[in-house]
Wavefront OBJ file of the C-alpha trace (Angstrom):
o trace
v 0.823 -100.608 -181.671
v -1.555 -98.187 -182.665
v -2.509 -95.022 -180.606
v -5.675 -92.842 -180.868
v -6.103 -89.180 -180.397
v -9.293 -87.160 -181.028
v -11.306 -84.533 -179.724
v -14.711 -86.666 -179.807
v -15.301 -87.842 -176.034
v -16.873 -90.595 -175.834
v -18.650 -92.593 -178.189
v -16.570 -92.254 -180.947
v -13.274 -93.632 -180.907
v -15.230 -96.748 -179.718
v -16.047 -97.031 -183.443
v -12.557 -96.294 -184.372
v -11.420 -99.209 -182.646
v -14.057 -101.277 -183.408
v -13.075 -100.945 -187.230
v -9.511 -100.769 -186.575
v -9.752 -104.763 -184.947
v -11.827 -105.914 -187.785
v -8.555 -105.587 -189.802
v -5.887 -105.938 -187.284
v -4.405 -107.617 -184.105
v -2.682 -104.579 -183.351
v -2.282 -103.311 -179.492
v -4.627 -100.124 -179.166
v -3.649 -97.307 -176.709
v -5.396 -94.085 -176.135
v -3.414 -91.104 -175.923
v -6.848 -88.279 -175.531
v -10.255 -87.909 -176.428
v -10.583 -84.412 -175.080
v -8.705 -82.299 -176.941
v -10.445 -78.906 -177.026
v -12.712 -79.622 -179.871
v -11.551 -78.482 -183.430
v -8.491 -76.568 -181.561
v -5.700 -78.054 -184.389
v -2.671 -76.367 -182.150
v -3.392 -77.331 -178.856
v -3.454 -81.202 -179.785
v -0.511 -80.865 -182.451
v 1.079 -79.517 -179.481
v 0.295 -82.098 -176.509
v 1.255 -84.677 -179.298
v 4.352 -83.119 -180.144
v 5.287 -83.623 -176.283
v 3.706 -86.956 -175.438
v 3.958 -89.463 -178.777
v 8.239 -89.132 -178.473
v 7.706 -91.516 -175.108
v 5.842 -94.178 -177.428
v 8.109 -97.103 -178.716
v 7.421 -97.263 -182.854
v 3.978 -96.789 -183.554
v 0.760 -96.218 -185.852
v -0.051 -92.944 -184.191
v -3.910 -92.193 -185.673
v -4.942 -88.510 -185.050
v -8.135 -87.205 -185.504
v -9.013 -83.851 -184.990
v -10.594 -82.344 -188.195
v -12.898 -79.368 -188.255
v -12.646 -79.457 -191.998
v -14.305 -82.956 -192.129
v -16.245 -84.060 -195.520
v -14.190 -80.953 -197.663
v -11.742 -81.287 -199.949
v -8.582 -81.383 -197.213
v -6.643 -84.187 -197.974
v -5.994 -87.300 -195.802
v -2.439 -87.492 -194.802
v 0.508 -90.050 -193.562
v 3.207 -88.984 -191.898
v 6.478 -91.340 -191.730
v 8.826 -89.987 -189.048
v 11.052 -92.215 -187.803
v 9.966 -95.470 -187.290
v 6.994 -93.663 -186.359
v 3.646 -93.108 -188.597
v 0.801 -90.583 -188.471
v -2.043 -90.743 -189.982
v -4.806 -88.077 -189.752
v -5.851 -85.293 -191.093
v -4.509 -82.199 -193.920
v -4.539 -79.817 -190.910
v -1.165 -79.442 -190.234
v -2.091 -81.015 -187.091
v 0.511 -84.283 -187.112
v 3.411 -81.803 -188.014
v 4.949 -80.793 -185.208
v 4.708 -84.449 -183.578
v 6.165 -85.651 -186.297
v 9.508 -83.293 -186.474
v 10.489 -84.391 -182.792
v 9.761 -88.155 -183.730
v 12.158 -87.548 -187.144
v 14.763 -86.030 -184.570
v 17.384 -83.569 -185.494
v 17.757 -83.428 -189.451
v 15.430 -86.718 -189.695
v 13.606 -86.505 -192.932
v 9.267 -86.411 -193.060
v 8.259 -88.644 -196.112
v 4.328 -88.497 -196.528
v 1.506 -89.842 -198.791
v -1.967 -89.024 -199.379
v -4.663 -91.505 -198.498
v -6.627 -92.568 -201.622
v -10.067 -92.750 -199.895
v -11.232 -94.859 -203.185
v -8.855 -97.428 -202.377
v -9.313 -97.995 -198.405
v -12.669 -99.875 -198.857
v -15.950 -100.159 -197.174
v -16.245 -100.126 -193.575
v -19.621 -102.342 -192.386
v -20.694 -103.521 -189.046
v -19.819 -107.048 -188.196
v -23.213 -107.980 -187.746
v -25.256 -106.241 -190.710
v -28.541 -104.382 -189.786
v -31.964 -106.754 -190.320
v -32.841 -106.167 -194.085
v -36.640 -106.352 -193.467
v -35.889 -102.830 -191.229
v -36.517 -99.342 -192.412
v -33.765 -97.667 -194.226
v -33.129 -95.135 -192.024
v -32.432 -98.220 -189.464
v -29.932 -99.445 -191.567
v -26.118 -98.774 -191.041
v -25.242 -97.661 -194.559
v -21.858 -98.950 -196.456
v -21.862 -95.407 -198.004
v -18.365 -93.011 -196.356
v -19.590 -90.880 -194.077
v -19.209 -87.401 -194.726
v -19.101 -86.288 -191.045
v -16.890 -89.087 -189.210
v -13.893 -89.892 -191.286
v -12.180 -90.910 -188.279
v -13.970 -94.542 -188.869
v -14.841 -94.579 -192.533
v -11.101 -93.611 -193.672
v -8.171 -92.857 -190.645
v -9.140 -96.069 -188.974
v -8.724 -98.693 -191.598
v -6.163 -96.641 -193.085
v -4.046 -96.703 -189.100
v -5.046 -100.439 -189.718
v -3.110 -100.585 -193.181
v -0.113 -98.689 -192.333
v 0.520 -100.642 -189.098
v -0.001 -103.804 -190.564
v 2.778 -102.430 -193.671
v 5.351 -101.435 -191.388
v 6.630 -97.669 -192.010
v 9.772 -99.188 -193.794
v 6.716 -100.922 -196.284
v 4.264 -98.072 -196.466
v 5.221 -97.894 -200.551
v 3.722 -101.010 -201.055
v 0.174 -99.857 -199.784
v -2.624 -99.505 -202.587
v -4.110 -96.820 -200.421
v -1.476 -94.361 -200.476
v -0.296 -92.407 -203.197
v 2.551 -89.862 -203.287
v 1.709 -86.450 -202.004
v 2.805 -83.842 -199.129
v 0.906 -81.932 -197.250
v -0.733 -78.323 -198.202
v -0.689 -77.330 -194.437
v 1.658 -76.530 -191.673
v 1.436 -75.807 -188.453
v 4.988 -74.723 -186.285
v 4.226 -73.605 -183.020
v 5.517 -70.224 -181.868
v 8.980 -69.207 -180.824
v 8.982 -66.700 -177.977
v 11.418 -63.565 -178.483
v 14.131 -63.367 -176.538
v 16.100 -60.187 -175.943
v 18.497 -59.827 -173.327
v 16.612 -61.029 -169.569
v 13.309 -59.918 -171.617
v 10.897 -62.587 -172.997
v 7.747 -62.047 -175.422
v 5.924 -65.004 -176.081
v 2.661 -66.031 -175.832
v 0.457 -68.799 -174.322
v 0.273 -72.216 -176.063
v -2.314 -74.475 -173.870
v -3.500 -73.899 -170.798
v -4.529 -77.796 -169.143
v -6.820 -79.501 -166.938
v -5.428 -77.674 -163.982
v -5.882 -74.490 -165.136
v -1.530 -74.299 -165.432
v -0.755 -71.484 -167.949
v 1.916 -72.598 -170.483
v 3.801 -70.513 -172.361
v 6.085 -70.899 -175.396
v 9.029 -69.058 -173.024
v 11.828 -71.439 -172.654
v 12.337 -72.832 -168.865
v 15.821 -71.247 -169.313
v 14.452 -67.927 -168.774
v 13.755 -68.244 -165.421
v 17.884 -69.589 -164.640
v 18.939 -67.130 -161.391
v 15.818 -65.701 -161.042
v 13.739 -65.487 -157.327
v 11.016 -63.190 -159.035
v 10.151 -61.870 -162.298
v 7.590 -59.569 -163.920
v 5.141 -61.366 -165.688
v 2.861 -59.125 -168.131
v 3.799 -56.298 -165.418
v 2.698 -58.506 -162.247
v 5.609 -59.293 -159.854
v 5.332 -63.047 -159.473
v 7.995 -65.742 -157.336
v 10.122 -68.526 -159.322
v 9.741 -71.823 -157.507
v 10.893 -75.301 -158.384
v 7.678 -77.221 -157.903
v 4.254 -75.746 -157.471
v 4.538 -75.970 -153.334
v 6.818 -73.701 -153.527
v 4.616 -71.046 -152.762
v 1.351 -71.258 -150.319
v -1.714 -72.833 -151.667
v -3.481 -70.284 -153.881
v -0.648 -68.284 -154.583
v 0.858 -67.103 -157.628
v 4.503 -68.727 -158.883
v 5.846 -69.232 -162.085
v 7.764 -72.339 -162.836
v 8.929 -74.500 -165.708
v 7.002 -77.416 -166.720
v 7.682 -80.962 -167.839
v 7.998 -79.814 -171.371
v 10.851 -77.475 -170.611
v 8.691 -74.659 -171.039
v 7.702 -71.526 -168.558
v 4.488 -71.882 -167.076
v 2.223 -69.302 -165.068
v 0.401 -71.422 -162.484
v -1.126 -71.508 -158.958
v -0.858 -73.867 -156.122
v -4.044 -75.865 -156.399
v -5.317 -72.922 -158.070
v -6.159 -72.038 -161.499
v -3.098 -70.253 -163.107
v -5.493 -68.889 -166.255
v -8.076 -67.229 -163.947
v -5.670 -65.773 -161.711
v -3.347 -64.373 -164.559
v -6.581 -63.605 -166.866
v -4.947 -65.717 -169.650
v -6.222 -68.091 -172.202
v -4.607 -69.746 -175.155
v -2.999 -67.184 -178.071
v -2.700 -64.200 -175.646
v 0.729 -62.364 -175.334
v 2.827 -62.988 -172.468
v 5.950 -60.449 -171.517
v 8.288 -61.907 -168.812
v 10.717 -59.735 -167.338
v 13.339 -59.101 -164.525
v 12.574 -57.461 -161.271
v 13.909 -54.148 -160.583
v 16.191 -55.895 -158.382
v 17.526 -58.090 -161.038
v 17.471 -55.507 -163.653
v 20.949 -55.232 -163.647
l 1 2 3 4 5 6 7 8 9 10 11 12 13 14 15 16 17 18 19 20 21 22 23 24 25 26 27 28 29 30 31 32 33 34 35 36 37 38 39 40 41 42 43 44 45 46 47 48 49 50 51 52 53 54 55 56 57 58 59 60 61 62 63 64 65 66 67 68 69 70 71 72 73 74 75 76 77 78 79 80 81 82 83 84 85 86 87 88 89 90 91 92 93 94 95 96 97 98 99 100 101 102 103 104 105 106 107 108 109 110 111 112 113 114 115 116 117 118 119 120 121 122 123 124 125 126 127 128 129 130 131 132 133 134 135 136 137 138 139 140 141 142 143 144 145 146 147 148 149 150 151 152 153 154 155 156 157 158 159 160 161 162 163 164 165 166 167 168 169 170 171 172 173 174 175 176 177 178 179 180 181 182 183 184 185 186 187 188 189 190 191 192 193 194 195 196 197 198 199 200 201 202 203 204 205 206 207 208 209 210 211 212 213 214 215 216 217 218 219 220 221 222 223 224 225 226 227 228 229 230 231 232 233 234 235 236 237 238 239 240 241 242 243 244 245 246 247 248 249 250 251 252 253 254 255 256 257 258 259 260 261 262 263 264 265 266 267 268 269 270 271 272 273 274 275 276 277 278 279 280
């Protein structure tokens, strides 16, 4: 299996997949497209939650503002899990919760020289202009085809436990991490900050769900706020906070938008803290 994340939309990964079946049988899932484009932490960090529910897997990630520079193409073996994408510190933190508690990361460096040309199936009419003509030269601009695709196509087709044996990979680590932000915890006080804010507008924080434990209400960046289970706790377009499927504490609104209501987007500080009533 081999799963694709980018932050392209739609055309691209079509070509991605295209070029991945020229060289493989493998089964192709999509985990997103949208990603925020070029926002590294906010896809390291939906991986980081959503690739531990895969069974092994290729996992090819592809968000990569630094596209055509010198950042280095990377794979990741975690596991029995492999990730291959870019130098971006991106695949990191999906990769430490696939290695588990004290698992080990080995990685490589993709030797671009060695992955090969990547052609259409059907080569453009040689009588036709040259600017009509799909080129066999590496794209500069969309490595996700020209070099993460056949190179997810490689590693699957290796096995992780086999990934030595690959021509295309030579021994390396990376020159970039990424670890997502630990709240501060002190006493019933928590400073963190916000780490995505999705689709529904639901305002998550890096604050642990445990913070919340005995609590009705709590102060949240000064605003008195009510704790509820599940988001109907609380009248539609009302305020709660609650803890999300990733464990974490999340400022949201019943069928509402949580970041318009709290005035919060991704990176901005977050204080939660008890009521006066549970002060003591």
């Amino acid at each position: 299996m081999i799963t694709l994340s980018s932050d392209f939309g739609t055309p691209y990964p079509a070509a991605m997949k295209g070029v991945i079946l020229q060289r493989t049988d493998a089964r192709l899932v999509d985990v997103a497209h949208d990603f925020p484009r070029q926002d590294v932490r906010t896809a390291a960090f939906w991986l980081r939650e959503v690739l531990p529910y895969f069974p092994p897997a290729t996992h090819l990630v592809v968000v990569d503002p630094g596209v055509g520079t010198d950042r280095n193409a990377l794979v990741v073996r975690a596991g029995d899990h492999a990730l291959v994408g870019p130098d971006n510190g991106v695949l990191l933190p999906a990769a430490r919760r696939l290695a588990g508690d004290g698992g080990e990361l080995e990685t490589a460096l993709i030797d671009e020289r060695e992955i090969g040309p990547v052609e259409p199936t059907t080569p453009a009419d040689s009588t036709a202009d040259s600017s009509e003509r799909a080129s066999t030269t590496r794209s500069t601009t969309f490595h996700g085809r020209d070099v993460f695709a056949p190179a997810a196509a490689a590693v699957h087709d290796a096995e992780v436990d086999s990934l030595g044996s690959l021509e295309c990979l030579e021994s390396g680590t990376w020159a970039v991490d990424l670890e997502l932000p630990a709240a501060e915890l002190e006493g019933g006080r928590a400073i963190g900050e916000v780490l995505v804010v999705d689709g529904f507008g639901n305002v998550i924080t890096n604050v642990p769900g445990s913070s919340l434990d005995g609590r009705d209400r709590i102060l949240a960046n000064g605003r008195s706020v009510p704790v509820g289970a599940t988001f109907a706790a609380v009248p539609a377009g009302e305020r709660l906070a609650t803890v999300g499927s990733h464990g974490y504490v999340e400022l949201d609104v019943n069928r509402g938008r949580g970041d318009d209501a709290f005035g919060l987007e991704p990176g901005d500080r977050v204080v939660l803290e008890p009521t006066e009533d549970d002060s003591d």
